[in-house]
N, C-alpha and C positions, 0 to 999 in steps of 0.2 A: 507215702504208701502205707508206714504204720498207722498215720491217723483214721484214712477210709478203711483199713480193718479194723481198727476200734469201732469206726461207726457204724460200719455193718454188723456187727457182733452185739452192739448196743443196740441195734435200730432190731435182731432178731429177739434180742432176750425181750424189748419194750411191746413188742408186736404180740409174743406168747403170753404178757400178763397183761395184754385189754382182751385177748380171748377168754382168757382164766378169769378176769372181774367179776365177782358177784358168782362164781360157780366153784360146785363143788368136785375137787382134784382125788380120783382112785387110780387102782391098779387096771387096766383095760381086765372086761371078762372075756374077750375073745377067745376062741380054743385055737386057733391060729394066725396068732400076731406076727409071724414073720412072713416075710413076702419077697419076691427076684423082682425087680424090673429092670427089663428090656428096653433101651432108646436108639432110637435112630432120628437124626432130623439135620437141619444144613447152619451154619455159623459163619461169623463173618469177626477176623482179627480187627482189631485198632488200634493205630495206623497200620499198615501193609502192603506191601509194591505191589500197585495196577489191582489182578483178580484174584491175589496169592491169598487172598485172607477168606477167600471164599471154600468152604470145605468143606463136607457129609462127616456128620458126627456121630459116632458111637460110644454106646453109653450101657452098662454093665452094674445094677447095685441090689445089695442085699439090705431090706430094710426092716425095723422092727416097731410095732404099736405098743408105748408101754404104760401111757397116762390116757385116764377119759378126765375131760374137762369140760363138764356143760356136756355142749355141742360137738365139740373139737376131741380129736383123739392125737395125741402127740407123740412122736417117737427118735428115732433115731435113723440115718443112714449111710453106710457107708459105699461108696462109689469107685470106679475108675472109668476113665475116658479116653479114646485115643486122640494120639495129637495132631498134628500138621506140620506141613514143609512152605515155607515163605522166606522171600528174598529179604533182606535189607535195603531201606530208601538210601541208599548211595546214588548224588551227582553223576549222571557218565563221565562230568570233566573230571572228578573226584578220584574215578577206580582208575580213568587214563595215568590222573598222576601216579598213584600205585601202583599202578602195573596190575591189577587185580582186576577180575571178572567178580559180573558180580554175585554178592556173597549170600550163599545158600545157609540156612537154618534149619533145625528141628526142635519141634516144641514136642517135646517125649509125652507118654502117656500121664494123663492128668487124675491124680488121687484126690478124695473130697470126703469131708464128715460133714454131714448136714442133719440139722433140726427139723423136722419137719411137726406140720398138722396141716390136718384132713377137719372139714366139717360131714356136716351129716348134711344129707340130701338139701340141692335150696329149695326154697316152696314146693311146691308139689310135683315136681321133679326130680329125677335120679340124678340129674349133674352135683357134684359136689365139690368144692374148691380146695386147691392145693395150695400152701405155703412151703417153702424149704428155705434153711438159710444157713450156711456155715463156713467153713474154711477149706480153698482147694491149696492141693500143693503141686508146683509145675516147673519143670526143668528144661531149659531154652539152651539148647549147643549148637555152636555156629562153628559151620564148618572151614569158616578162616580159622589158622589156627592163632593167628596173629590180633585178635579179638576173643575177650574173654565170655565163657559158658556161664549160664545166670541159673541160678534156685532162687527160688521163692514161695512164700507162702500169700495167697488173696482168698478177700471176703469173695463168697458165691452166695447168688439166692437166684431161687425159683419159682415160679408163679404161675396158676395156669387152674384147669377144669379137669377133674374127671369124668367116670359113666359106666357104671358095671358093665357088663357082658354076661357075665354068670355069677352064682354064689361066692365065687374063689375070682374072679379074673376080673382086673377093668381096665379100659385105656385110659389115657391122660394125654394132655396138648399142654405144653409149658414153655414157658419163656424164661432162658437159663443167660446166666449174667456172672461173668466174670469178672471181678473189678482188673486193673490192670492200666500202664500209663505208657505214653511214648519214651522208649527206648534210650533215647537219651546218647545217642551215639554220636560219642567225640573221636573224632581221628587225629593222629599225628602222622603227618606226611612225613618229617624226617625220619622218624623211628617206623612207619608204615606199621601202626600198630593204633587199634581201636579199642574202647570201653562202651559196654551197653552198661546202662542203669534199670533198667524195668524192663517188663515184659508184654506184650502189649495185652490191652480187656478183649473180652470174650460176648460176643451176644449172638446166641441162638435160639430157633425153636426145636422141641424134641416132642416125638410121638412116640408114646412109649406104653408096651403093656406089664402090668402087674400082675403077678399070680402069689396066693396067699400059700403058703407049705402047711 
């Protein structure tokens, strides 16, 4: 798990200096580098019992433009997201021998620092492309009590189009990506006591609008 945060964190930093190649790095002149976005859009956990991983995502962040580079304008953003409720892939012959029904989960609200950059219009078009890429932090409590509650930190990135609307407002469509692995769920039938290892990855889309303050 630490290594694919490394690599995401390596794969964000190497992606902002082939934008940055050959171009010159200022302060943005914008009079209103900060901005709200609004997200809504659907996700999907991995692994997950059956449709539990299926879920409507909301998404809440305040972000800021503070580098022009070239083309690309770079900034900062800080996020939260709400979580989900999913089962555990428990055996039925499994929870029979427990005595357990099976075991419900919450993945709490999910906090995020991300990197971002924006280009400037593509060719002769208003769309212009999104990069984001950082670190979420995500807290998993399972409501056996007899199985322990997991924190973690994962690389996130985001990718996708935007498209003004007005001087101050644009939408965006992105494809948001949690890193995150199988669970890793060891049971001990004499002790009826379970360990999670990881938490499961994240992939969704989000439709989300920006407004500049």
């Amino acid at each position: 798990m630490r290594m694919k945060l490394q690599l995401s964190i390596i794969g964000i930093l190497l992606s902002i200096n082939v934008f940055a190649d050959g171009y010159y790095t200022g302060l943005t002149s914008q009079d209103q580098p900060w901005s709200v976005i609004a997200s809504v859009g659907k996700s999907k956990y991995h692994p997950s019992y059956h449709k539990d991983g299926d879920t409507t995502l909301a998404r809440l962040a305040l972000g800021n433009e503070m580098l022009l580079t070239g083309d690309i304008a770079l900034g900062l953003e800080l996020g939260v997201q709400n979580g989900s409720h999913i089962h555990l892939q428990i055996p039925y012959e499994t929870l029979t021998v427990l005595g357990w029904f099976p075991v419900q989960t919450t993945l709490g609200p999910m906090f995020d620092l991300l990197v971002t950059a924006k280009s400037d219009p593509i060719g002769s078009s208003s769309f212009f492309a999104q990069l984001k890429g950082g670190v979420a932090y995500r807290h998993w409590r399972i409501k056996q009590k007899s199985i322990n509650d997991l924190s973690q930190l994962a690389g996130e990135i985001q990718a996708g189009f935007g498209y003004p609307i007005t001087a101050l407002a644009s939408l965006n469509l992105l494809y948001q990506g949690v890193f995150g692995n199988n669970p890793e769920l060891q049971l001990n039938t004499y002790t009826k006591s379970g360990h999670v290892s990881n938490i499961p990855s994240l992939h969704g889309v989000l439709l989300g609008l920006s407004v500049n303050l």
